[in-house]
N, C-alpha and C positions, 0 to 999 in steps of 0.2 A: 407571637413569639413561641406559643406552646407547639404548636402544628412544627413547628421549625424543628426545635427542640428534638422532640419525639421522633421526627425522622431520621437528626444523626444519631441517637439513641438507637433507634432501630438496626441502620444501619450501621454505624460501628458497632452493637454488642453482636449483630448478626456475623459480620466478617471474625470476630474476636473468639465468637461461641464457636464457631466450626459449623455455622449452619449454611454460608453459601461462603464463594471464594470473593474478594476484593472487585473483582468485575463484575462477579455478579452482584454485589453491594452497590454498583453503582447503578445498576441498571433498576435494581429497586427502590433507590434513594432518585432516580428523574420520576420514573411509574407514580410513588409516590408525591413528591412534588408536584408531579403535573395534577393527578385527583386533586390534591387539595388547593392547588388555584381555581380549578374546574368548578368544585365545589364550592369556596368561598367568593366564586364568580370577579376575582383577580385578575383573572388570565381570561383573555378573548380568545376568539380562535383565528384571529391574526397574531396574535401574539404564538398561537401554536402553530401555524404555517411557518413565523420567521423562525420560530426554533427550530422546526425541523428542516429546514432551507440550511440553516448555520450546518444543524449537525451532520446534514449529508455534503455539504463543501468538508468540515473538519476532517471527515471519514474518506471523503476520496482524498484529498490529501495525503493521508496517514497511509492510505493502501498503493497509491503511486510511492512512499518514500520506500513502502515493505517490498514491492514490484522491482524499483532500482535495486537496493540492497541484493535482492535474490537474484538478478541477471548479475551483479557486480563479484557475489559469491560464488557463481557458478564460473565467471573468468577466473578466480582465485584460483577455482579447484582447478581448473583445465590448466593452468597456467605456474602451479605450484610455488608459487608467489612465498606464502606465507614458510613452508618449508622450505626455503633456499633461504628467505633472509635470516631465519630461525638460526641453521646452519654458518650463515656466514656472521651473525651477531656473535654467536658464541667461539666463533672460531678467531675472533678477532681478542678474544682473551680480555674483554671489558668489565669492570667490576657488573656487576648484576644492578646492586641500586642507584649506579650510575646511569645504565639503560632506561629504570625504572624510573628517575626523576626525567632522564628524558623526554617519554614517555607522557607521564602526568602534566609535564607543563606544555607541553606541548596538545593536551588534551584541555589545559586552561585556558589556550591561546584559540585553540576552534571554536570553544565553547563562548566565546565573545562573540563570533558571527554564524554561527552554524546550530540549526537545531538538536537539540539533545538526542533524539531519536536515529536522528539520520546519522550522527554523530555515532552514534555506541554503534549501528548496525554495520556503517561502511567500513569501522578502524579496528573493531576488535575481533573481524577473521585474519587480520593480518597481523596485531601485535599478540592476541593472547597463545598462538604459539610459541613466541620468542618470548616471551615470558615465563610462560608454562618450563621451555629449556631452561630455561636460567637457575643457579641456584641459590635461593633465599635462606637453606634450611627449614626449611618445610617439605609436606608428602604434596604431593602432585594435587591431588583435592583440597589442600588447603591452600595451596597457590593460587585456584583457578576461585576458589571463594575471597579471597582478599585480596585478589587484584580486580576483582568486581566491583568489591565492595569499597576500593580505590577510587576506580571510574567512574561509581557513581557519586563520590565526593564532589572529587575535581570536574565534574560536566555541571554540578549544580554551582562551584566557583566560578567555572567560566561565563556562567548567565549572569552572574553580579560585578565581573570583574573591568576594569576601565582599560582599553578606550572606547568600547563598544559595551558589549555586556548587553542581550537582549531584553533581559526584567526590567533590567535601569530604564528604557523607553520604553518599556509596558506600563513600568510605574508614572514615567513622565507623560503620556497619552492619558492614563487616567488623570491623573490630577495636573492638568493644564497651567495652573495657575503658580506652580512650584518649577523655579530653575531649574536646568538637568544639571547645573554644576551643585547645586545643594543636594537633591539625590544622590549624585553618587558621595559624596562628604557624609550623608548619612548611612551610606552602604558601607564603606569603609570598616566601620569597628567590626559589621560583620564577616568582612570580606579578610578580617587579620583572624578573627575567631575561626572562622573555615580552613585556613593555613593553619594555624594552630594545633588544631584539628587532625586537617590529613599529616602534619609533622609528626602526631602521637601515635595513629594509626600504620604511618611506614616503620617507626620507628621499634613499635609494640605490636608485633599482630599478630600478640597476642589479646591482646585488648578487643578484635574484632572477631578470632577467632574462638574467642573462650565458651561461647554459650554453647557453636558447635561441637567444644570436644568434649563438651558436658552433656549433650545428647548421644554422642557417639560412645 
């Protein structure tokens, strides 16, 4: 337990103290782990071929979805997609957080079958400018900071949320033995607290705004 302990110790005071960034926290919290299997002779070195098998599938994965997204972005630009619908949103004279609930549940509804990653890279060169237009009462920087910090609410609702909801059968594969209708009945209270939630943040944002204007 101690060995355990000590490394997220490590690594979160190290990401918190300012001594390396979050990724790099991660890469010394596996480093670490691996030694101390190594060392308490835990970990085989089949056990470290599969690891590192997983993490170069996980990693090409991840860099085919950054590969789409970047050919997808570049049709954007040639194609000026986001600036024309930008233009024709607002020209259509629709309240702003009307757009923006659209927007969000519509970002709920992806997030039931679509990975969060792929998700935030393919939709937000095409809506964060027609949001960016729109007017919240807010300066332009604090639009593009809380409408992130939106997305990233409602992308973590959509992985909880029914009739799909991708955790929900992450959590039904791990534990076999539990109904996927009792799952999601236990997701629920979470899944009203997250609504809750993103209801106080559209409504107040100041609420998600406030630490930055106290920096600024």
């Amino acid at each position: 337990v101690w060995p355990v302990a000590l490394v997220a110790l490590l690594v979160v005071g190290g990401i918190y103290g300012g001594v390396f960034t979050p990724t790099e926290g991660a890469a010394v919290g596996a480093t670490l782990t691996l030694a101390i299997g190594l060392l308490r002779r835990s970990l085989g070195w089949q056990g470290v071929k599969e690891a590192l098998i997983q993490t170069a599938e996980t990693s090409a994965m991840i860099f085919l979805v950054l590969l789409g997204a970047e050919f997808f972005n570049g049709f954007l630009g040639l194609s000026q997609l986001p600036t024309v619908a930008a233009e024709w949103i607002t020209g259509l004279g629709l309240p702003a957080f009307g757009v923006l609930a659209a927007f969000l549940a519509f970002y709920i509804l992806l997030g039931a079958v679509m990975d969060e990653l792929a998700m935030i890279l393919l939709t937000l060169p095409v809506f964060f400018p027609i949001v960016s237009a729109l007017d919240f009462g807010l300066s332009g920087e604090e639009t593009g900071i809380w409408f992130g910090i939106l997305v990233l609410v409602v992308v973590g609702i959509g992985l909880t949320a029914p009739p799909v909801g991708l955790n929900v059968f992450v959590v039904s594969a791990i534990a076999r033995d539990v109904p996927i209708t009792r799952i999601y009945r236990g997701a629920l209270p979470f899944l009203a607290t997250d609504l809750l939630r993103l209801g106080i943040l559209v409504a107040f944002p100041g609420v998600s705004l406030g630490l930055v204007r106290l920096l600024t």
